[in-house]
Backbone bond lengths (Angstrom), bond angles and torsions (degrees), N, CA, C in turn:
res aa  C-N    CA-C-N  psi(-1)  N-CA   C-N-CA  omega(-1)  CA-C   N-CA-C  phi
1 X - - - 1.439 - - 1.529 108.71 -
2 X 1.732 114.94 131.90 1.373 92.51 169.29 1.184 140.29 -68.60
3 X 0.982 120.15 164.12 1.931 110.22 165.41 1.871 131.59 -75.18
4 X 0.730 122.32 140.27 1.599 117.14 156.98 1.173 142.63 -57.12
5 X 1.195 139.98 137.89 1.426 131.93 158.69 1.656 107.94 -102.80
6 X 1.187 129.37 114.99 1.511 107.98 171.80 1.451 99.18 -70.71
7 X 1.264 105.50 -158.50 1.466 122.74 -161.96 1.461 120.07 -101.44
8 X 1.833 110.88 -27.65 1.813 107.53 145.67 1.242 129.90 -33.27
9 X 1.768 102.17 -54.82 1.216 108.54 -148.76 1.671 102.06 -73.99
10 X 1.860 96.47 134.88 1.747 96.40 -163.84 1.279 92.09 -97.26
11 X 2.020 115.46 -28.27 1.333 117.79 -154.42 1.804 125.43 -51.05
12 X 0.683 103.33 -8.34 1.762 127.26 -162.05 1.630 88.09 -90.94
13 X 1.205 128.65 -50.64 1.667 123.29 153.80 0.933 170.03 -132.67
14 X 1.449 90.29 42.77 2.017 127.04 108.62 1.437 113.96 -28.56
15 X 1.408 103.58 -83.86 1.391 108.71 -159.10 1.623 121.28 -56.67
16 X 1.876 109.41 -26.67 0.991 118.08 -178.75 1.636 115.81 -74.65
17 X 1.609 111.47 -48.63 1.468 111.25 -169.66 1.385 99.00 -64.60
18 X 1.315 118.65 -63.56 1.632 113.71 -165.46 1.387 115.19 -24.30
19 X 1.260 126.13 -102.36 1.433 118.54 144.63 1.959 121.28 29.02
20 X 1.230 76.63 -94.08 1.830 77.77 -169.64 1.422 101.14 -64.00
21 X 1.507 127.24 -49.62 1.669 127.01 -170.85 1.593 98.27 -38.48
22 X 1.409 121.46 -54.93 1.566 127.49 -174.29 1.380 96.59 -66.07
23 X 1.338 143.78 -31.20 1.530 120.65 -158.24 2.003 86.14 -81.81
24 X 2.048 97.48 -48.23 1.344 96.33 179.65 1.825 132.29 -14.93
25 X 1.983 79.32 -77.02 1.359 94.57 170.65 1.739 137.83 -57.04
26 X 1.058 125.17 -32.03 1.369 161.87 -155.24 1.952 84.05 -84.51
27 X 0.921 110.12 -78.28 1.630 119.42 172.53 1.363 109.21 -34.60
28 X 1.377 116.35 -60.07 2.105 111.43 -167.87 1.648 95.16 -83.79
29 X 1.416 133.39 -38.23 1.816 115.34 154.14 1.251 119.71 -41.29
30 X 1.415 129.08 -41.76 1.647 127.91 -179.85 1.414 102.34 -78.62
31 X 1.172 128.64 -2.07 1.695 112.62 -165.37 1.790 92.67 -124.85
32 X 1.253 115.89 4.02 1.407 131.95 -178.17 1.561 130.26 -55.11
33 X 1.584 83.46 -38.40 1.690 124.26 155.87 1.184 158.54 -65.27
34 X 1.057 122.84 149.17 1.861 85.96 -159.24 1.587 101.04 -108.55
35 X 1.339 111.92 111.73 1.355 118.36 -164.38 1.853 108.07 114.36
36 X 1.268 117.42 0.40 1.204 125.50 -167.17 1.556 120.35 60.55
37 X 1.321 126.46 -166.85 1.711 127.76 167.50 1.332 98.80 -128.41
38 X 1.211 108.19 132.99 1.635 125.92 -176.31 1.148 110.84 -95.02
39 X 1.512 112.53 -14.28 1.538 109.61 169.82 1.371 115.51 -91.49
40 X 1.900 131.81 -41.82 1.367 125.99 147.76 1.872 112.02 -18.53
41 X 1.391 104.68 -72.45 1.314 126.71 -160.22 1.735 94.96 -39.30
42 X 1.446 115.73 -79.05 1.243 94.93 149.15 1.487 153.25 43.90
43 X 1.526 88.38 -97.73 2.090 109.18 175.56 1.531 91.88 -96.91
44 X 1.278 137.80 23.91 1.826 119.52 -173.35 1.517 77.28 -129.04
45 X 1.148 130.47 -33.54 1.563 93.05 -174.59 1.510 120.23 -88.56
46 X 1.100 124.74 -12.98 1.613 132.65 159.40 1.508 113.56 -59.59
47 X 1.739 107.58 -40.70 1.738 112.36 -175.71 1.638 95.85 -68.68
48 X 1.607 133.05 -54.61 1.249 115.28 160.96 1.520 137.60 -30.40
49 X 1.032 100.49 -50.19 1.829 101.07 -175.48 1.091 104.54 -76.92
50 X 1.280 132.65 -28.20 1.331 143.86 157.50 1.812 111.49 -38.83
51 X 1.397 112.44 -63.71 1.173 121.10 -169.15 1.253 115.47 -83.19
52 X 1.126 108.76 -19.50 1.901 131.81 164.48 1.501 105.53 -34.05
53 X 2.065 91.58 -77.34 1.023 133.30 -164.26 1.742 109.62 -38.58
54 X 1.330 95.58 -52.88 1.592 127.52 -179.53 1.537 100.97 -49.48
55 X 1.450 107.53 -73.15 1.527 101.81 -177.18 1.576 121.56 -48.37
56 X 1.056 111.31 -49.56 1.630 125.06 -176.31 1.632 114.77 -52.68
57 X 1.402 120.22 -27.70 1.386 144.45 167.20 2.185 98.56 -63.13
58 X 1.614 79.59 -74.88 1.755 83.09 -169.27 1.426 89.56 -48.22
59 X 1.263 151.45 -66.62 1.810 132.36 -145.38 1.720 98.62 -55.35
60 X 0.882 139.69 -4.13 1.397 135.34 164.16 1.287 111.49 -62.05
61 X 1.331 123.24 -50.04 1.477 125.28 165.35 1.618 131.05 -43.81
62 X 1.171 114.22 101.96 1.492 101.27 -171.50 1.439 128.69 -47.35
63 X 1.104 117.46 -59.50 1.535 138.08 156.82 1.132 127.38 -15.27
64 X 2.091 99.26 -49.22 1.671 103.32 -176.22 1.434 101.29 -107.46
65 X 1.453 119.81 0.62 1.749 99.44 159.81 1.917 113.30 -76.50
66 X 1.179 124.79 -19.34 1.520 146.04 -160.72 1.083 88.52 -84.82
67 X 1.389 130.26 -35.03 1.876 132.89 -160.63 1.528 107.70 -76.94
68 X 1.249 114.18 145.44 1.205 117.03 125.83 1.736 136.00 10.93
69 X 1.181 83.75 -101.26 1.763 113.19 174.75 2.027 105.05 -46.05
70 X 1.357 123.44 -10.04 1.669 112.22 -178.63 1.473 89.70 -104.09
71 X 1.282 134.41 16.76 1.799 125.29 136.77 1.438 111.51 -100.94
72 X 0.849 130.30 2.08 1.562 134.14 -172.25 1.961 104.61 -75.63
73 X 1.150 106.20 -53.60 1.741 103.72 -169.68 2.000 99.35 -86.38
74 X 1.144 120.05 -23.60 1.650 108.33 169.42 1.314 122.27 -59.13
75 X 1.674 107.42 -56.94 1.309 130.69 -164.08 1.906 92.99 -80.28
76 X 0.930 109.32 -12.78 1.746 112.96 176.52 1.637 94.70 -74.40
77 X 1.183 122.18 -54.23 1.363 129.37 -141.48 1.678 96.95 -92.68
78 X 1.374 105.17 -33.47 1.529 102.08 174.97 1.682 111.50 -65.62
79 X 0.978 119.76 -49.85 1.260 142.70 162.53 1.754 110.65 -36.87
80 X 1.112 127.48 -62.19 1.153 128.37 156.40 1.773 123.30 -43.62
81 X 0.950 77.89 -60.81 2.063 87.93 -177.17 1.166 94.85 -59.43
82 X 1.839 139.63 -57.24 1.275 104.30 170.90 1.182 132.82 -67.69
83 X 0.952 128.14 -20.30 1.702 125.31 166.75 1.863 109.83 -37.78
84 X 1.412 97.74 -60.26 1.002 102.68 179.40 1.367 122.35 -66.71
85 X 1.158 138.87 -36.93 1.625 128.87 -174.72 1.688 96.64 -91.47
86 X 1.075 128.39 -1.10 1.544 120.21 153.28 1.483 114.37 -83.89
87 X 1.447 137.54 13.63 1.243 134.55 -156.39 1.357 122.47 29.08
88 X 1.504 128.03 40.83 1.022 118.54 173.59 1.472 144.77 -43.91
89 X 1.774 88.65 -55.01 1.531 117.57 -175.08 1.619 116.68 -61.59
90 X 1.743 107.76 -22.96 1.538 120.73 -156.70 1.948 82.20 -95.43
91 X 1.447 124.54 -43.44 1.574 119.80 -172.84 1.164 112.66 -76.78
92 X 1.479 120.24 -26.17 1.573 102.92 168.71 1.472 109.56 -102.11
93 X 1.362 132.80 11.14 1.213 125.69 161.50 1.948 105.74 -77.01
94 X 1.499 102.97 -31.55 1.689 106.63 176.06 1.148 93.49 -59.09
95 X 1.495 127.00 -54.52 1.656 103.74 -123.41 1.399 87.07 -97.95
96 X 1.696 149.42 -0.47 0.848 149.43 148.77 1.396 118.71 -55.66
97 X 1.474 131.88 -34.26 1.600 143.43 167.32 0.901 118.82 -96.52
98 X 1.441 121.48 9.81 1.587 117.95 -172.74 1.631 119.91 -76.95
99 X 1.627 89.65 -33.44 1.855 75.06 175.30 1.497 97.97 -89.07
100 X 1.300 150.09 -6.81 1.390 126.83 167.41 1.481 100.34 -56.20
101 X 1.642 111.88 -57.25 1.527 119.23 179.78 1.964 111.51 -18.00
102 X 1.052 85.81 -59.02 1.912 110.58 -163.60 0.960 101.79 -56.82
103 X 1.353 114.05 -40.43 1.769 99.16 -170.50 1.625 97.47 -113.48
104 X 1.365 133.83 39.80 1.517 112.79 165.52 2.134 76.15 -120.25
105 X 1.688 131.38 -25.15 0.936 99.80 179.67 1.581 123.20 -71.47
106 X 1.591 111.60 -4.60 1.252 115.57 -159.66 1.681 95.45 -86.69
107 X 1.408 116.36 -62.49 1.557 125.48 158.53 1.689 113.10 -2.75
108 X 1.465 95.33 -74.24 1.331 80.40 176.82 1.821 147.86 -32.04
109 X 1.392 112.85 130.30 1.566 105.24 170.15 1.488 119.40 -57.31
110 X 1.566 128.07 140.33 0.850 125.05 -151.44 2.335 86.95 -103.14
111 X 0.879 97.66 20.55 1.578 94.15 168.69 1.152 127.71 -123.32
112 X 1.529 116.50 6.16 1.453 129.84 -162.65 1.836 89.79 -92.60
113 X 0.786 138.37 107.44 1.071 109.91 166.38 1.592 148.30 -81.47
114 X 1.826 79.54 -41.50 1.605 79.01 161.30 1.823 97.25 -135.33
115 X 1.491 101.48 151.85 1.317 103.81 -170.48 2.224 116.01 -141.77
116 X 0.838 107.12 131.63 1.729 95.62 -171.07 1.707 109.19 -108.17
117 X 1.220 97.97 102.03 1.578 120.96 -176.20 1.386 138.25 -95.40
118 X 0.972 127.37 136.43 1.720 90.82 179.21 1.805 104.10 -144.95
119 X 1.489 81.54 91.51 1.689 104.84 177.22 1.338 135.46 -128.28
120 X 1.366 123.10 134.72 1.568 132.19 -154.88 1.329 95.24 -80.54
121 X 1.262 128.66 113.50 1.602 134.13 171.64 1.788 98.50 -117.37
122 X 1.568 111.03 128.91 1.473 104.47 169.48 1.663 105.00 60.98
123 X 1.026 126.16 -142.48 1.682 140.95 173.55 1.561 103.67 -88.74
124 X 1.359 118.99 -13.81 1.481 95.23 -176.99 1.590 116.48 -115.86
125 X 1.187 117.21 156.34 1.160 134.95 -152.88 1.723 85.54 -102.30
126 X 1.670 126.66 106.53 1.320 122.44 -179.67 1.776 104.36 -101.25
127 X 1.555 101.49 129.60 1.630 112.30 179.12 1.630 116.60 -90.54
128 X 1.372 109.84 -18.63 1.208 117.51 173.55 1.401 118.79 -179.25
129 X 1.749 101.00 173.66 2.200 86.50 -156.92 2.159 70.17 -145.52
130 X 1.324 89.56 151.14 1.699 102.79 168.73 1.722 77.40 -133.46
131 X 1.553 79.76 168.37 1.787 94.78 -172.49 2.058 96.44 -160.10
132 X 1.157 95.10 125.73 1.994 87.18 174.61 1.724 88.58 -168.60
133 X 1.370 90.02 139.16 2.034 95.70 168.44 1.288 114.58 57.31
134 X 1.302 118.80 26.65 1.776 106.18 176.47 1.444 99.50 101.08
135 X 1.547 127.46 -42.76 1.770 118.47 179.39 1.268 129.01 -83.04
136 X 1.234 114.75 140.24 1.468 105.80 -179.65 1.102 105.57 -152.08
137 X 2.122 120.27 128.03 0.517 129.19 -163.21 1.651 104.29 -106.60
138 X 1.734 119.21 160.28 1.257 113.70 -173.80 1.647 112.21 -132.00
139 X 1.439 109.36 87.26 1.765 97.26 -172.18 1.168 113.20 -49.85
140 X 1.458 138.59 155.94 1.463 146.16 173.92 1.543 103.05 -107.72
141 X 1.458 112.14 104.92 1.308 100.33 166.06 1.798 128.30 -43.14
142 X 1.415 117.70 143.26 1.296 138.35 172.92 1.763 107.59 52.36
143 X 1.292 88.64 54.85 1.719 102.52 -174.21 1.583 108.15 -125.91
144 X 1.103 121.42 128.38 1.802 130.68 171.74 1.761 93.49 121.09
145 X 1.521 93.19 -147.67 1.683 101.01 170.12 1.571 111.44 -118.55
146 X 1.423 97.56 -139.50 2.004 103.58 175.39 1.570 106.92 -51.39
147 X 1.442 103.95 -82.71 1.398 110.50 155.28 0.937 144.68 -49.76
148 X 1.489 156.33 3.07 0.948 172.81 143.67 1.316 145.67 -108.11
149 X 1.925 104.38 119.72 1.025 91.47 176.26 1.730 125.55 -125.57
150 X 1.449 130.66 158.82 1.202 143.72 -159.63 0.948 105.21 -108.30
151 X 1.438 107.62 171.27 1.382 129.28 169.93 2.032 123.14 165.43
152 X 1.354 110.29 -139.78 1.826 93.27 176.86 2.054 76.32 -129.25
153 X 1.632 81.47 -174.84 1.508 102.29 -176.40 1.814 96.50 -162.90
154 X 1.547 84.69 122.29 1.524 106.85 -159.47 2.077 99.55 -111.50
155 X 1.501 116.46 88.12 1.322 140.43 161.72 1.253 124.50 -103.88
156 X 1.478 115.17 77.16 1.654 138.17 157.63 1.843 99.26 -22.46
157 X 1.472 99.59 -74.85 1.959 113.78 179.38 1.631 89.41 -106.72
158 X 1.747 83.78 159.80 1.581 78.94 157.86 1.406 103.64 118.89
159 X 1.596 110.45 167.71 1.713 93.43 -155.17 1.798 75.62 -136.08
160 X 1.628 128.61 140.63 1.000 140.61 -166.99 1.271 117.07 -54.43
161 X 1.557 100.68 -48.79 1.465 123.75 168.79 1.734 132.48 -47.11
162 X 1.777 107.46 2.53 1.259 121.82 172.16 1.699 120.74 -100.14
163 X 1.942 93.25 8.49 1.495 89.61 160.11 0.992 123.60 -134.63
164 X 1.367 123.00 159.10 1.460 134.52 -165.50 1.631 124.45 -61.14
165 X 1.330 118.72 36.59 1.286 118.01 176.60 1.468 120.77 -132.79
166 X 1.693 90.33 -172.64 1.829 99.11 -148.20 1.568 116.37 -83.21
167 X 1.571 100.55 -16.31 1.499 122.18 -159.03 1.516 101.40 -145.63
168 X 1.281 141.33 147.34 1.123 148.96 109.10 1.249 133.19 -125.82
169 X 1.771 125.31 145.80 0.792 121.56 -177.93 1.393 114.18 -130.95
170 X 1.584 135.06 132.41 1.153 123.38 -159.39 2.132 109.12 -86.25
171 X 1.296 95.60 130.33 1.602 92.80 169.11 1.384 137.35 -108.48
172 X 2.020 90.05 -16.76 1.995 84.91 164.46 1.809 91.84 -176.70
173 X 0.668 119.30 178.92 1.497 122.58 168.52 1.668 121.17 -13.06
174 X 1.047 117.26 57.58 1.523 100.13 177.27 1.073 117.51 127.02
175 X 1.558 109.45 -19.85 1.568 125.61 -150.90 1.623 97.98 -119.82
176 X 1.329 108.08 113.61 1.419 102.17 177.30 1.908 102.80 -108.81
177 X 1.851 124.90 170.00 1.029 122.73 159.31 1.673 100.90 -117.38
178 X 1.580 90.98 125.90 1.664 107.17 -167.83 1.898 112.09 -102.94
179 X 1.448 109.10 166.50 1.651 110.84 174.61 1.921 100.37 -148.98
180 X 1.472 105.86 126.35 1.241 99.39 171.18 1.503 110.56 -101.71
181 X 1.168 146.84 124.30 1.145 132.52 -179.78 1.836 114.95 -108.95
182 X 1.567 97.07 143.56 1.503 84.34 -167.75 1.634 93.58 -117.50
183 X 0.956 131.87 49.98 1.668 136.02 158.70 1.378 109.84 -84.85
């Protein structure tokens, strides 16, 4: 027989949001990136099955399948996943750092070419910057997967196709989001 929830009881969502809000959140931080984080990715798919798990328990409750709140963590999660396979989280995490972006690629010496750094520009944490002919590229620490790694690619002039990678995708004037893959 199932059980009840009367209508006090809040604990049931408590127990439910926490859970998913972190798998929620945890997901648009890993997708923040350009190329995502394979190490987030990681701890988000256990916090899902986790939060899965959770819901599938509460629909036993009579009360909280009748509620409200037993569309709340699906329609959350659908909602999320598209965020994410539209790259949402990674274009407005750019276009929020973009003019920090602009002016730490401009900063740069134009003879260094390649250099291994590890500095917070905007939201992202940059691991390394190459620079030659006007382009300069900016790895994002703990960005892509095993093989791969990400970052932006900063071309004032210049045609995308003059750098050495696997992926680009353009995000605004100049500013591309790049993937080198080494498979």
């Amino acid at each position: 027989m199932a059980g009840n929830v009367t209508h006090g009881d809040w604990w049931w969502r408590l127990v439910l949001t926490t859970p998913m809000a972190a798998a929620y959140a945890l997901t648009i931080v890993a997708a923040a990136r350009p190329g995502g984080s394979f190490m987030l990715f990681l701890v988000v798919v256990p916090a899902w099955c986790l939060s899965g798990l959770m819901w599938v328990v509460l629909l036993f409750f009579r009360d909280y399948r009748r509620s409200f709140w037993a569309l709340v963590p699906p329609l959350a999660g659908a909602l999320t996943l598209a965020l994410v396979s539209l790259d949402i989280p990674m274009k407005v995490a750019f276009l929020v750092s973009e003019p920090a972006l602009t002016r730490y690629a401009r900063s740069l010496p134009e003879d260094e070419r390649w250099a291994s750094v590890r500095e917070r520009v905007g939201l992202f944490s940059i691991d390394g910057v190459q620079r030659w002919n006007g382009a300069t590229q900016l790895r994002v620490a703990d960005s892509g997967g095993m093989l791969e790694q990400c970052g932006f690619a900063y071309l004032p002039v210049g045609d995308v196709r003059v750098l050495d990678v696997s992926s680009a995708e353009r995000l605004s004037d100049g500013w591309y989001a790049v993937c080198v893959d080494f498979d």
